[in-house]
ZADO-1210 file (C-alpha; in nm, 4 decimals, padded with zeros to 6 digits):
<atoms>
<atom x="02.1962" y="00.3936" z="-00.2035" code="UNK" pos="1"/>
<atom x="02.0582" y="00.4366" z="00.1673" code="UNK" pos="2"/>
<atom x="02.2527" y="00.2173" z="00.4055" code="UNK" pos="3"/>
<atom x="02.1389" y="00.0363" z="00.7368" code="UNK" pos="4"/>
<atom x="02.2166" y="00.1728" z="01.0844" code="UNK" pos="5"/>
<atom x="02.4681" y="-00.1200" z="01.0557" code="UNK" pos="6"/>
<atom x="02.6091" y="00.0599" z="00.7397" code="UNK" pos="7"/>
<atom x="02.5152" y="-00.2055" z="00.5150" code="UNK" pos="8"/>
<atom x="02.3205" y="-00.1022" z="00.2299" code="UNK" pos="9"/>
<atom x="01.9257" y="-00.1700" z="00.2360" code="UNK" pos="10"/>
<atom x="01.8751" y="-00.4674" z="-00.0548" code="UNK" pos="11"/>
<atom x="01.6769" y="-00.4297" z="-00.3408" code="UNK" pos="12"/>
<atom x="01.3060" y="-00.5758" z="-00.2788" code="UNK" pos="13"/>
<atom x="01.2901" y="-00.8797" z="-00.5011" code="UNK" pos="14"/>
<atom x="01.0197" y="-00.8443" z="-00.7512" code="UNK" pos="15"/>
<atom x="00.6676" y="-01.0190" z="-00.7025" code="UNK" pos="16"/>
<atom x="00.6021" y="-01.3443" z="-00.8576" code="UNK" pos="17"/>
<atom x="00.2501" y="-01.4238" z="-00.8788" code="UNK" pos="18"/>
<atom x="00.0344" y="-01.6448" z="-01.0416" code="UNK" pos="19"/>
<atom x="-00.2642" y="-01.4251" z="-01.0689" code="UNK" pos="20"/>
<atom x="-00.4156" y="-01.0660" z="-00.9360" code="UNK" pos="21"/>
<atom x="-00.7263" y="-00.9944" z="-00.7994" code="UNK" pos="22"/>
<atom x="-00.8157" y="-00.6236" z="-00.7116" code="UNK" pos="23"/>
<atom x="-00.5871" y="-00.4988" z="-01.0275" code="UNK" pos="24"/>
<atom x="-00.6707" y="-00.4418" z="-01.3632" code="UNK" pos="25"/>
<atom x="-00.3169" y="-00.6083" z="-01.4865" code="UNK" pos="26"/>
<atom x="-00.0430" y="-00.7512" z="-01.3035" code="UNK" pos="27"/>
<atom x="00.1184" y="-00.5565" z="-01.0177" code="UNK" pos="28"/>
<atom x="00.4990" y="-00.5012" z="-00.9876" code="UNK" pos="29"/>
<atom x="00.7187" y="-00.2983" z="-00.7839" code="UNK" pos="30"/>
<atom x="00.9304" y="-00.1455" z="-01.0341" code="UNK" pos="31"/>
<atom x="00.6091" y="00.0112" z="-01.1685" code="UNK" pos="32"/>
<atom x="00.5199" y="00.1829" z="-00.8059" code="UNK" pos="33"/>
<atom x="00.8965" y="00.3145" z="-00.8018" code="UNK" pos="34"/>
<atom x="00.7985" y="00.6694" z="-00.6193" code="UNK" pos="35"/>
<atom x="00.5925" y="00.5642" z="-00.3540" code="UNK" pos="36"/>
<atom x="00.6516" y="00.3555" z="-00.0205" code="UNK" pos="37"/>
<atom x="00.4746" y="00.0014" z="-00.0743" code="UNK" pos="38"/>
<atom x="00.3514" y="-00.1946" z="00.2309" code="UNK" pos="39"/>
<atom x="00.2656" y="-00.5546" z="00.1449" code="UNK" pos="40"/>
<atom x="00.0434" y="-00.7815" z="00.3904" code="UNK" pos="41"/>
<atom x="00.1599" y="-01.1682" z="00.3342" code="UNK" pos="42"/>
<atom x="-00.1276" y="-01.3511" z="00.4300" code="UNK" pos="43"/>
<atom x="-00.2992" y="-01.7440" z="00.4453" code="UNK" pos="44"/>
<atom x="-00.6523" y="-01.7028" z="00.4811" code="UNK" pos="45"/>
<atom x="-00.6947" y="-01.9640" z="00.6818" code="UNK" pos="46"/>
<atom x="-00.4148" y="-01.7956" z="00.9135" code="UNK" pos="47"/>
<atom x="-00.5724" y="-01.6699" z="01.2345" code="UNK" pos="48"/>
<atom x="-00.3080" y="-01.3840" z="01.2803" code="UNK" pos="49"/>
<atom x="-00.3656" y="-01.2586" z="00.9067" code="UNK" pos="50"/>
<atom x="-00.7575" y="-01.2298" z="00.9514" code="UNK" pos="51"/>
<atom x="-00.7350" y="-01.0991" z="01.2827" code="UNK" pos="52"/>
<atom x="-00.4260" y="-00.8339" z="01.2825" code="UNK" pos="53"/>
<atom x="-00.2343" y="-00.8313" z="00.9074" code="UNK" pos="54"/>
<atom x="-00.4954" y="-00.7833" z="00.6865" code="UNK" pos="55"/>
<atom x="-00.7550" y="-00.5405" z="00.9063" code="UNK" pos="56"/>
<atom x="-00.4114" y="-00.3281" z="00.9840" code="UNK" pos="57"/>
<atom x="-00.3178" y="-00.3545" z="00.6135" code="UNK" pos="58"/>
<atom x="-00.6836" y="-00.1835" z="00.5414" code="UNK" pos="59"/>
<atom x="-00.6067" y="00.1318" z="00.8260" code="UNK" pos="60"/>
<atom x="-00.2640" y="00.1664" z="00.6288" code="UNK" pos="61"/>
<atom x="-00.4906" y="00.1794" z="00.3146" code="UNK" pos="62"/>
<atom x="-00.7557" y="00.4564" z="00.4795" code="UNK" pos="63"/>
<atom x="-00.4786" y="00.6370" z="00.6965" code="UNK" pos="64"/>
<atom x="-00.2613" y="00.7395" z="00.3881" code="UNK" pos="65"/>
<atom x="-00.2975" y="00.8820" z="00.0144" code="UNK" pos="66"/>
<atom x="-00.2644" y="00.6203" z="-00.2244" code="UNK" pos="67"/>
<atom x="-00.0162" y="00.8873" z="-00.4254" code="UNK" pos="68"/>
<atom x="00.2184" y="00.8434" z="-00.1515" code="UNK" pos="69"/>
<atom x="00.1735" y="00.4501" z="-00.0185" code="UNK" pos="70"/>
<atom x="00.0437" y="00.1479" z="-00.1959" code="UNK" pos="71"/>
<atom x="-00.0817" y="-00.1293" z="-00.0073" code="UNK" pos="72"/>
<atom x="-00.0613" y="-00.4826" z="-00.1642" code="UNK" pos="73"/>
<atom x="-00.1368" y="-00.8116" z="-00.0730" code="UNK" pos="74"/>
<atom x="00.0576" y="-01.1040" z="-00.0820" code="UNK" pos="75"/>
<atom x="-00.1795" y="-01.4474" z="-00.0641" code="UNK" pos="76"/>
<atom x="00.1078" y="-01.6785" z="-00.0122" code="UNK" pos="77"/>
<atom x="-00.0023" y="-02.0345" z="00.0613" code="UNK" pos="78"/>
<atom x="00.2707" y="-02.2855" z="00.2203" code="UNK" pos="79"/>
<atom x="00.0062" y="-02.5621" z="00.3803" code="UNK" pos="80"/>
<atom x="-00.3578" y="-02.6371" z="00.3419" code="UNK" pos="81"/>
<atom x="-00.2889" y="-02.6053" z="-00.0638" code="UNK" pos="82"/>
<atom x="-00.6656" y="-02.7792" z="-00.1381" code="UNK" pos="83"/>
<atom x="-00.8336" y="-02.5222" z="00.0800" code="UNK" pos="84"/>
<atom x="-00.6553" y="-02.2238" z="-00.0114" code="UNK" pos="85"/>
<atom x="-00.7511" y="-02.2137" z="-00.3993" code="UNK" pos="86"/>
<atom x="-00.7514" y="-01.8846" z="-00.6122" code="UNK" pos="87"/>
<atom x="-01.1651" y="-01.9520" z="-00.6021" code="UNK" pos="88"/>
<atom x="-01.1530" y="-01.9856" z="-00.2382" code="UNK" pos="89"/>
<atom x="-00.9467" y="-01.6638" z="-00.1957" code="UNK" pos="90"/>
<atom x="-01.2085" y="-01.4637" z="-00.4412" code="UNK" pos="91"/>
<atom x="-01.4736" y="-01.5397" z="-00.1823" code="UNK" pos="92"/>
<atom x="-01.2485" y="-01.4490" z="00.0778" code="UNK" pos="93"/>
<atom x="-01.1616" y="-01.1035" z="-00.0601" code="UNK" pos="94"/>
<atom x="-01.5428" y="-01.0460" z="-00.1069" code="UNK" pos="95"/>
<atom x="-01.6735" y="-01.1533" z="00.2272" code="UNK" pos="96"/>
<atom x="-01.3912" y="-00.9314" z="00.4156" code="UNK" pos="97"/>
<atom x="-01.4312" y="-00.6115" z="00.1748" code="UNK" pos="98"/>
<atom x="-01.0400" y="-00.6593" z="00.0950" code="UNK" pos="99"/>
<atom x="-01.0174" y="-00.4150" z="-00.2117" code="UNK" pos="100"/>
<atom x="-00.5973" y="-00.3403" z="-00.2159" code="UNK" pos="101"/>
<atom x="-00.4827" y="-00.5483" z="-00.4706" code="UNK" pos="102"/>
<atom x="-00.3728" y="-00.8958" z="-00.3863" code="UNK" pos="103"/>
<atom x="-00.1185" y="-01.1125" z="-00.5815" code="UNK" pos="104"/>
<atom x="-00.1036" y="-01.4955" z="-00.5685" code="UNK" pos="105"/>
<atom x="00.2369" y="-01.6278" z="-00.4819" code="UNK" pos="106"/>
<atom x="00.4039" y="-01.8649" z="-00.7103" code="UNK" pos="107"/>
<atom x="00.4043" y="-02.2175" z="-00.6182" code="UNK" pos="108"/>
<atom x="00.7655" y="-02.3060" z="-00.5612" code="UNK" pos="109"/>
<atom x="00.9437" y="-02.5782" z="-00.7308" code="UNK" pos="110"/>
<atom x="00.8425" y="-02.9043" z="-00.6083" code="UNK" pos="111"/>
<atom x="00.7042" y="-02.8940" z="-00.2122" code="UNK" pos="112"/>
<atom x="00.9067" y="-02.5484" z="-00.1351" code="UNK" pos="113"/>
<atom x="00.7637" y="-02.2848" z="-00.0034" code="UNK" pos="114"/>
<atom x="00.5952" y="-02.0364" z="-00.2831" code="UNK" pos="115"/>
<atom x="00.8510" y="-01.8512" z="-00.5220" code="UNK" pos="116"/>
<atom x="00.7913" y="-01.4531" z="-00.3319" code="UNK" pos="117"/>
<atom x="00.7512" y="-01.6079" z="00.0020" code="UNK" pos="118"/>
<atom x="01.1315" y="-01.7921" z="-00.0468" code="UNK" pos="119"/>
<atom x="01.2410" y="-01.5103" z="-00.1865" code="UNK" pos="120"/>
<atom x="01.2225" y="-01.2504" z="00.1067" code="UNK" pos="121"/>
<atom x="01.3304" y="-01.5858" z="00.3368" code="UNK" pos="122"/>
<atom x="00.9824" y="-01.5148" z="00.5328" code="UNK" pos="123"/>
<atom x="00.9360" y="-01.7314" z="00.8240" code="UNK" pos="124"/>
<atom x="00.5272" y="-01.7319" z="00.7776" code="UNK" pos="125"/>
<atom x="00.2524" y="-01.5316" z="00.7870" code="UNK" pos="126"/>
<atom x="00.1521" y="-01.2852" z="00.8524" code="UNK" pos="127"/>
<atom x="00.4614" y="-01.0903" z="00.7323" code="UNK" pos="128"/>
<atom x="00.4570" y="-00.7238" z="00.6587" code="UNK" pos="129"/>
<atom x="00.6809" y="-00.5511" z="00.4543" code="UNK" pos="130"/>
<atom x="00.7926" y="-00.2129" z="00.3553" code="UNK" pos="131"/>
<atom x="00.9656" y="-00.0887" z="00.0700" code="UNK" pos="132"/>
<atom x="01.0847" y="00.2379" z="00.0144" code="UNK" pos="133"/>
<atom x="01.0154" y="00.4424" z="-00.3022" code="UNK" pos="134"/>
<atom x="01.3277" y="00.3747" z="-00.4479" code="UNK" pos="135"/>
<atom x="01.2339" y="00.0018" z="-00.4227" code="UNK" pos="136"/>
<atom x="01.4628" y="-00.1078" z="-00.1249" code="UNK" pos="137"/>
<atom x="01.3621" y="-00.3658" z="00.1157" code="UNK" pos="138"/>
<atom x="01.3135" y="-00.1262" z="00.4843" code="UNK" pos="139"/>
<atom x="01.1326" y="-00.3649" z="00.7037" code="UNK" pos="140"/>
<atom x="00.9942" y="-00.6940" z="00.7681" code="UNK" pos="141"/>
<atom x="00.7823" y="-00.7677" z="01.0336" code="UNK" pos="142"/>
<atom x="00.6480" y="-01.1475" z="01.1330" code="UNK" pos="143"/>
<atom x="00.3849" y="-01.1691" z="01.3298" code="UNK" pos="144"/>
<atom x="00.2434" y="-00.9056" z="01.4805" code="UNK" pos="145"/>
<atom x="00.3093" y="-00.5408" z="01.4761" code="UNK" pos="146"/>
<atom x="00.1393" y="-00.2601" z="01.6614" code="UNK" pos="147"/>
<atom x="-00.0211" y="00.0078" z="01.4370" code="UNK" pos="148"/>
<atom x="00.1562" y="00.2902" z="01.6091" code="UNK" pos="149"/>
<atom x="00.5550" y="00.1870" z="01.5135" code="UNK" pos="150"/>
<atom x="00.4099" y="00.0808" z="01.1065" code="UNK" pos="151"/>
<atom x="00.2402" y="00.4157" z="01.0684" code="UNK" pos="152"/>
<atom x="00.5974" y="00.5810" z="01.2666" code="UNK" pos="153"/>
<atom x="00.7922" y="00.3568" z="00.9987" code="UNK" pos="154"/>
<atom x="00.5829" y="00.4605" z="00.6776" code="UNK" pos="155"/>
<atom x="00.5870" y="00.7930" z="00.7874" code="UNK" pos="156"/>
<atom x="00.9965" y="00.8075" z="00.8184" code="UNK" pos="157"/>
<atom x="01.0023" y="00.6060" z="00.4271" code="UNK" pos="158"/>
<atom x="00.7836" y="00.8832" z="00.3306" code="UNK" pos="159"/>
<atom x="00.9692" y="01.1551" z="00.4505" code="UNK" pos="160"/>
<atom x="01.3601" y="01.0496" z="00.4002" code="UNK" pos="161"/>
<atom x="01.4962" y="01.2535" z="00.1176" code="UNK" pos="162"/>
<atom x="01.4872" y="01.0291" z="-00.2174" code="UNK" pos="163"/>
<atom x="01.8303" y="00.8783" z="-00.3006" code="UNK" pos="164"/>
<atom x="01.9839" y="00.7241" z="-00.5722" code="UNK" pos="165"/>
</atoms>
């Protein structure tokens, strides 16, 4: 197992848990894109950040490298604004900005919690971007905004780094 520059091994990405895909022919998971560096875009699409920066930079990601190498997922993950931000509404959403990666729903969480993937990774909102190398290790995760130029650098090291057990 690859260890952190503090010498602490890199955790195991916990596995998606979504409600519903769009963009996929059957449910996405990360144990079935073992082999290839994953880059997921958690977004709100009401979340200025997301449609301004996370999701058009998760769509360069998409163009910039082979699919063989990187998949690019998205991560709809909806902690406020629940009546707005419906699995309908989201369709339209997807449509209107030509998002064709596919995109998971997150799991509500239990009670008024934050959804079930979102709680998971501890993120602190959206949009988050993470990366996940292809032997399904947890390698970054950004809040906020992240220039294009240090996530290709990153993808590019994942993609390189010599596969370990």
């Amino acid at each position: 197992m690859g260890e952190s520059a503090s010498g602490e091994p890199f955790p195991a990405a916990p596995e998606l848990q979504t409600q519903q895909w769009f963009n996929a022919r059957e449910p996405v998971s990360l144990a079935a894109l073992r082999g290839r560096v994953v880059v997921i875009e958690a977004f709100q699409m009401l979340c200025p950040g997301c449609v301004s920066h996370g999701l058009p930079q998760a769509m360069r990601i998409l163009e910039t490298f082979d699919p063989a190498d990187v998949a690019v997922l998205g991560l709809h993950t909806v902690f406020e604004h629940h009546a707005a931000m419906t699995p309908v509404a989201l369709e339209a959403f997807l449509h209107e900005y030509r998002i064709g990666f596919p995109v998971g729903v997150d799991a509500p969480g239990d009670g008024k919690g934050l959804p079930k993937t979102m709680a998971a990774y501890r993120m602190q909102g959206t949009p988050t971007l993470l990366l996940i190398d292809r032997q399904g290790r947890l390698r970054a995760q950004h809040f906020g905004t992240v220039s294009d130029l240090r996530v290709g650098a990153e993808i590019m090291s994942l993609m390189i780094a010599p596969p370990r057990a």
